[in-house]
C-alpha positions in Angstrom: 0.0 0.0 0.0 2.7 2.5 0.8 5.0 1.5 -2.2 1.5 2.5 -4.4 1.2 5.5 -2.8 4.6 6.4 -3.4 4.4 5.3 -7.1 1.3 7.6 -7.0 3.1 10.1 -5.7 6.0 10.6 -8.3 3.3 10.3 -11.2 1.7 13.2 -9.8 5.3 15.4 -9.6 6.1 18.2 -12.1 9.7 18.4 -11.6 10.9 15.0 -12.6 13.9 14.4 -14.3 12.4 14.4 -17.5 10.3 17.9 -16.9 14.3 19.4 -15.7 15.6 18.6 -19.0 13.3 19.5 -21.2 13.0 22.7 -19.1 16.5 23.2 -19.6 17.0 22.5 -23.4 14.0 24.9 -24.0 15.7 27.5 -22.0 19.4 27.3 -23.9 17.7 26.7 -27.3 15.4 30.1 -26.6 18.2 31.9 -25.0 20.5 31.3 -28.5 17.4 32.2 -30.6 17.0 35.6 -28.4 19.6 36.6 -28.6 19.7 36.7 -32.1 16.7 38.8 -32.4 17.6 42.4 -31.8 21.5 41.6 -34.0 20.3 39.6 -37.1 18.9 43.2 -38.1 22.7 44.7 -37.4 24.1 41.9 -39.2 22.3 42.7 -42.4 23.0 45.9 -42.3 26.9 44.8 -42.2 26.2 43.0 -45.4 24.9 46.2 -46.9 21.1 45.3 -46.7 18.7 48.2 -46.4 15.5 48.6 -44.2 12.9 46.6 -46.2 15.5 43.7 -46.3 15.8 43.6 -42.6 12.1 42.9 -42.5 12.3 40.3 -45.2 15.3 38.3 -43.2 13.2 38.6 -39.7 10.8 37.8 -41.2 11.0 34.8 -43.8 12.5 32.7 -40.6 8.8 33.2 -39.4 6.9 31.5 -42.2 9.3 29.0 -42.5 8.2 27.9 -39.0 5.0 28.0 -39.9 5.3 26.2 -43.2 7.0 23.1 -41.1 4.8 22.8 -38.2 2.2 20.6 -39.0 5.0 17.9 -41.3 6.8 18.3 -37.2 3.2 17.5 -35.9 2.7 14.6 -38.4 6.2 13.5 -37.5 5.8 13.7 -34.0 3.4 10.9 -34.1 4.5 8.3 -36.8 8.5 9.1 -36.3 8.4 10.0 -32.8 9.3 12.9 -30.0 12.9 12.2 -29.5 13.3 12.2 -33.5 12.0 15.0 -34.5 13.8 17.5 -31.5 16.8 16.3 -32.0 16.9 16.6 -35.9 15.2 20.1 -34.9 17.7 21.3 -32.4 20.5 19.9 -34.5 19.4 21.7 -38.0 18.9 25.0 -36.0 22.4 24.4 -34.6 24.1 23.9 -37.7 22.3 26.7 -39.4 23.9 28.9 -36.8 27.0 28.1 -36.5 27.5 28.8 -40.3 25.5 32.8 -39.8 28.6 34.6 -39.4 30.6 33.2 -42.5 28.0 34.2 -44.8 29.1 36.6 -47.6 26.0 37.7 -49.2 22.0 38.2 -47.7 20.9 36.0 -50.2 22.7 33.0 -48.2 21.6 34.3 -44.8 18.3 34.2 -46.2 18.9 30.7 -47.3 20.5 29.9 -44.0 17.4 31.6 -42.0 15.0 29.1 -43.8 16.4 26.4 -42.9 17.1 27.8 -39.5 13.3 28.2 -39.3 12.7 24.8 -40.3 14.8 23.7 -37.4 12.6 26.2 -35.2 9.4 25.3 -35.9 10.8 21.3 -35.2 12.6 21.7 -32.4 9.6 24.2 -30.8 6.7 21.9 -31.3 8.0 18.9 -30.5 9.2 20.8 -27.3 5.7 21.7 -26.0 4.7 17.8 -27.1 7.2 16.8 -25.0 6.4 18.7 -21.6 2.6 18.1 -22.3 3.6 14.5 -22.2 5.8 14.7 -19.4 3.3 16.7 -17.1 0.6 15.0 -15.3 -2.8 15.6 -17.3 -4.4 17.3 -14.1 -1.8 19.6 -14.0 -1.2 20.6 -17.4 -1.7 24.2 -17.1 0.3 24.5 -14.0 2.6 22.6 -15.7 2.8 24.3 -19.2 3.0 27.9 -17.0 6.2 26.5 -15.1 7.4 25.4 -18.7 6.6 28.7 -20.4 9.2 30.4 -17.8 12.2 28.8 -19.2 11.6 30.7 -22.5 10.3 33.7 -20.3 13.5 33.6 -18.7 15.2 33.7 -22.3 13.2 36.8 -23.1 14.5 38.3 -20.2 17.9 37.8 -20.7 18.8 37.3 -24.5 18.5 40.2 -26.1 19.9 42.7 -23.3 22.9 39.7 -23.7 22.9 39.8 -27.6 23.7 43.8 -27.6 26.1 43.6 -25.1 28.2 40.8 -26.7 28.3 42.7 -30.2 30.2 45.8 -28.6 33.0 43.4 -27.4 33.6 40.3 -30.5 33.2 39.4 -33.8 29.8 38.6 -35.5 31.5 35.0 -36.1 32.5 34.6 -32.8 28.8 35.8 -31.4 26.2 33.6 -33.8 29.3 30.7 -32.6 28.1 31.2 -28.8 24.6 31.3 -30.2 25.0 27.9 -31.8 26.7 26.6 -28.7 24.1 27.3 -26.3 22.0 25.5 -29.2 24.5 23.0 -28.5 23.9 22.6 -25.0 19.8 22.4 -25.7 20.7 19.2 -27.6 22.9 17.5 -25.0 20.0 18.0 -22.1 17.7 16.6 -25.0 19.6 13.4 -25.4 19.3 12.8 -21.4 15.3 12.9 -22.1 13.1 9.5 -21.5 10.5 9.9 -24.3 6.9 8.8 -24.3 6.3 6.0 -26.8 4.2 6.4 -30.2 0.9 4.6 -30.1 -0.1 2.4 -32.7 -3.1 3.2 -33.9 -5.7 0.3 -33.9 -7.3 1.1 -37.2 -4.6 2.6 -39.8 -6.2 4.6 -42.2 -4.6 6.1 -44.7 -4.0 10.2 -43.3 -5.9 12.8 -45.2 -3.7 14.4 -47.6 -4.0 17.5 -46.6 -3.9 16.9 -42.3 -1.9 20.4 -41.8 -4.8 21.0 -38.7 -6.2 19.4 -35.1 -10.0 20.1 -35.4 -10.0 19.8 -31.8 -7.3 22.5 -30.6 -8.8 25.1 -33.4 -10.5 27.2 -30.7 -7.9 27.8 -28.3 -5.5 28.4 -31.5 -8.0 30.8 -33.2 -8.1 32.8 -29.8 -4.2 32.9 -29.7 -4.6 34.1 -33.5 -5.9 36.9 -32.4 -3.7 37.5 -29.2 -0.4 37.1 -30.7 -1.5 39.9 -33.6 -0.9 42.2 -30.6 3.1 41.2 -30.9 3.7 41.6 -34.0 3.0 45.6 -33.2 5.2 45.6 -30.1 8.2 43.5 -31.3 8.2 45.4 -34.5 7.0 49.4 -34.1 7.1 50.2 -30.2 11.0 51.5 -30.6 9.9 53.5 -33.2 6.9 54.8 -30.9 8.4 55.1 -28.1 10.7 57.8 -30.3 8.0 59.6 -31.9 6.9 60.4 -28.5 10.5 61.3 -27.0 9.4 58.8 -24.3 12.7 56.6 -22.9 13.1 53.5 -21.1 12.3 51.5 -24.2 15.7 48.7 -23.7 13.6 48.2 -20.2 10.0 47.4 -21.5 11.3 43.8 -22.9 12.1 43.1 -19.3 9.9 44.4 -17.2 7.2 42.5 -19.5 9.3 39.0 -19.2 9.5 39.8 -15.6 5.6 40.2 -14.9 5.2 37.0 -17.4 6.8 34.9 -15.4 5.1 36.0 -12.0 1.8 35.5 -13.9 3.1 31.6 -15.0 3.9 31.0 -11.5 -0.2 31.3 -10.7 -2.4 31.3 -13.9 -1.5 27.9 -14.8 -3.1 26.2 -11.6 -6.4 28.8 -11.9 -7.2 27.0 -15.2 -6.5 23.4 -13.7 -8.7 24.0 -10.9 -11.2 26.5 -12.3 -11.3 25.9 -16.2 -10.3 28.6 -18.9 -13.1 31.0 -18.4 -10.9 32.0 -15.1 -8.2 33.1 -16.8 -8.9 33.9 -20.5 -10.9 36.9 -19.8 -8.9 38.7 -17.2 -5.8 38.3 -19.4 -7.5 39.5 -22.4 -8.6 42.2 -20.1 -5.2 43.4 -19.0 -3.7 42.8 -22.5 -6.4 45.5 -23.6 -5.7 47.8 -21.0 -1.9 47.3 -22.2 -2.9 48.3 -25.9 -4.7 51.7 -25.0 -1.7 52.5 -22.5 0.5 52.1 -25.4 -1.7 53.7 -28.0 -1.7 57.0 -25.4 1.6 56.6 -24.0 2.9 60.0 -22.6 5.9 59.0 -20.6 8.2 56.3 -19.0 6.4 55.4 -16.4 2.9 54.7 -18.2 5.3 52.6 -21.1 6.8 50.1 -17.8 3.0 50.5 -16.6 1.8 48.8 -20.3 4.8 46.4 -20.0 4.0 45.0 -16.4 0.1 44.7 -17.9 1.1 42.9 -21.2 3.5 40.4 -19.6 0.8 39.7 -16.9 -2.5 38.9 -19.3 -0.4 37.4 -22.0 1.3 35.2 -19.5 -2.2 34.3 -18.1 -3.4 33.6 -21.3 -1.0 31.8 -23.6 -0.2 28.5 -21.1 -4.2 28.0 -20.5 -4.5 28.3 -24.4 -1.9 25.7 -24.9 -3.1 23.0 -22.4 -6.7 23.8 -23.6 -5.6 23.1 -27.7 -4.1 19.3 -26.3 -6.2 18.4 -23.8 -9.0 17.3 -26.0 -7.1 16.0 -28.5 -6.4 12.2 -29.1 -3.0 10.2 -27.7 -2.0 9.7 -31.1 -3.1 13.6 -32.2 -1.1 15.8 -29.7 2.0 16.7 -31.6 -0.6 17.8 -34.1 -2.5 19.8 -31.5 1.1 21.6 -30.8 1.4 22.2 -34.1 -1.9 23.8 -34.8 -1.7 26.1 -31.6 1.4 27.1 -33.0 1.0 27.5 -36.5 -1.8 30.0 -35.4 0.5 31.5 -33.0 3.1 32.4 -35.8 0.3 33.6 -38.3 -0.9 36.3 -36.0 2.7 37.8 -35.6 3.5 37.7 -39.4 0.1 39.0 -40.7 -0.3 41.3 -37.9 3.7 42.9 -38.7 2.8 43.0 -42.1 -0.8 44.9 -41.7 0.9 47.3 -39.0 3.5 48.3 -41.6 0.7 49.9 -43.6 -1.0 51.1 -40.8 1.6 53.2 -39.6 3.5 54.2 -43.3 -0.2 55.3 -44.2 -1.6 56.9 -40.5 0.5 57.2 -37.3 2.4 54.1 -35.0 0.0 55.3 -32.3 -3.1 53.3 -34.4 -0.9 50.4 -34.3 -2.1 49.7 -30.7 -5.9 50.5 -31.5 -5.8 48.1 -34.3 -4.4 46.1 -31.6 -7.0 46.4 -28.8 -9.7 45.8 -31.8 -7.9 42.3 -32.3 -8.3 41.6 -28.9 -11.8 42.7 -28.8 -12.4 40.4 -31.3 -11.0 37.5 -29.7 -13.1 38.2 -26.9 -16.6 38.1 -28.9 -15.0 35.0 -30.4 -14.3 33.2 -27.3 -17.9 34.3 -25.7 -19.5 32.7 -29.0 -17.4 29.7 -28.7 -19.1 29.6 -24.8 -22.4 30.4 -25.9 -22.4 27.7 -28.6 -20.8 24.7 -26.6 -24.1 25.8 -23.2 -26.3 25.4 -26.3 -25.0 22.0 -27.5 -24.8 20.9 -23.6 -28.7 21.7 -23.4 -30.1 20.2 -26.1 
């Protein structure tokens, strides 16, 4: 009876070996990528690339993520998880290793496909993984405590990135980027995967199964909430200028700081109270976060927006994700991963793409009301989606 309970007991963990490494290889593999974010620009510019090719390298690494998802989800199921990270952490390795001996854009646009192919890989099967790894009744606890490592990336990367151009070489930087990558693969070998399930009946896959019809809800919602980054990431340094407001190099942290206090709480709300709990006062706080912005009149009211932001998106996003794979099948959650993420990567790419006309043709400061419209949006969504599932309950 005791050695059950004990059994019992260790199921029911977190922080088991397994959840450690994982944890770890998403934080090196997230902390190598951040860093990259705010040089890659720099580095095209060293090759003698002009604005609109900056936004054409950032941003052709997204789509190729996006592209590769749901072939990762596929493989995920039929080759299994430790496969496909590894092959994902070792292409984006590679890829990086090779940035900073490139002589023209044209390869480092070659390279950043690929890279992104690695990405999108080595980043689904990594939320497969921990959603595997973490009990079922404590998947959104979970997922938050997993979120942090790449949270804690945020935080750190880019202010680490800028700080290591000023002192070596571009080779010698994207060479510590690929190590680190290097380091995500090692922890990743030390991983005990979860098996692939046969399926009972094989049927022959549809031929076009890029989607999970069960995690489309959570993933359209997310749609819509990631849209909101694609104006931050991209425009708020150019904002923050128009509006001779500092303190922008301390928004990036002061948002990864409040995400990962929100991780720390949000995740068990939704395992204990359901989604309801915490998608609407995240959406709320993200909206509050997208007027502040739209306004913003000084320092204090851009760290006000950042604290807001970090806490509803980091109340959102981890109840999204263990919402899209808890309904889906044993055989069908790399596939659920995929989707959630897929949808996740569109709203960024269509939403920097739509906020470059907004602001070339109207102001930056519309950026952030297009922004709180998106969200509003997801909200009238996500009360539909409510309202329709009381209906079908009832009759």
């Amino acid at each position: 009876m005791e050695t059950r309970e004990k059994v019992q007991n260790i199921q029911e963990k977190i922080w088991t070996k397994d959840f450690v490494f994982i944890w770890l290889a998403n934080f090196f593999v997230f902390l190598g990528f951040q860093m990259t974010l705010p040089t890659i620009p720099l580095y095209v510019k060293e090759l003698g690339g002009n604005d609109q090719m900056v936004g054409i390298i950032v941003g052709i690494f997204t789509f190729s993520a996006l592209l590769l998802r749901p072939y990762a989800g596929h493989a995920l199921e039929s080759k299994g998880r430790g496969f496909v990270y590894v092959i994902g952490l070792s292409i984006f390795v590679l890829s990086m290793s090779i940035y900073g001996f490139v002589a023209s854009i044209f390869l480092l646009g070659f390279l950043r496909i690929i890279q992104g192919a690695g990405w999108g890989f080595s980043t689904t099967a990594g939320g497969t993984i921990a959603t595997d790894i973490i009990p079922a009744h404590k998947r959104g606890e979970g997922m938050g405590y997993f979120g942090l490592s790449g949270n804690i990336a945020l935080a750190l990367g880019p202010a680490l990135g800028l700080s290591l151009m000023g002192m070596i070489s571009f080779q010698s930087f994207f060479l510590i980027c690929a190590a680190l990558g290097l380091i995500a693969l090692l922890f990743s070998l030390g991983i005990g995967y979860k098996k692939v399930e046969a399926v009972e009946e094989k049927t022959k896959p549809a031929r076009f199964d890029v989607i999970e019809k069960t995690a489309l809800k959570p993933s359209i919602l997310m749609f819509f909430i990631t849209a909101t980054f694609g104006g931050i990431a991209t425009f708020l340094p150019l904002h923050a200028l128009e509006k001779n407001v500092e303190g922008i190099e301390l928004y990036f942290l002061v948002y990864a700081v409040f995400l990962m206090i929100s991780r720390t709480f949000a995740g068990q709300i939704y395992d204990k109270k359901g989604h309801i709990y915490v998608f609407l006062p995240g959406t709320f706080m993200i909206l509050t976060a997208m007027f502040l912005l739209a306004w913003l009149p000084s320092t204090l009211v851009l760290m006000i927006a950042a604290a807001i932001y970090g806490l509803g998106f980091g109340t959102v996003q981890p109840a999204l994700q263990a919402w899209a794979v808890d309904k889906a099948e044993a055989n069908r959650k790399g596939m659920a991963n995929a989707t959630f993420f897929s949808f996740f990567d569109l709203g960024i790419g269509i939403a920097a793409i739509t906020f470059g006309i907004i602001a070339s043709t109207i102001n930056y400061a519309s950026i952030y009301i297009a922004s709180a419209l998106s969200i509003i949006c997801s909200i009238a969504i996500y009360i539909y989606f409510i309202m329709r599932d009381r209906k079908a309950k009832v009759s």
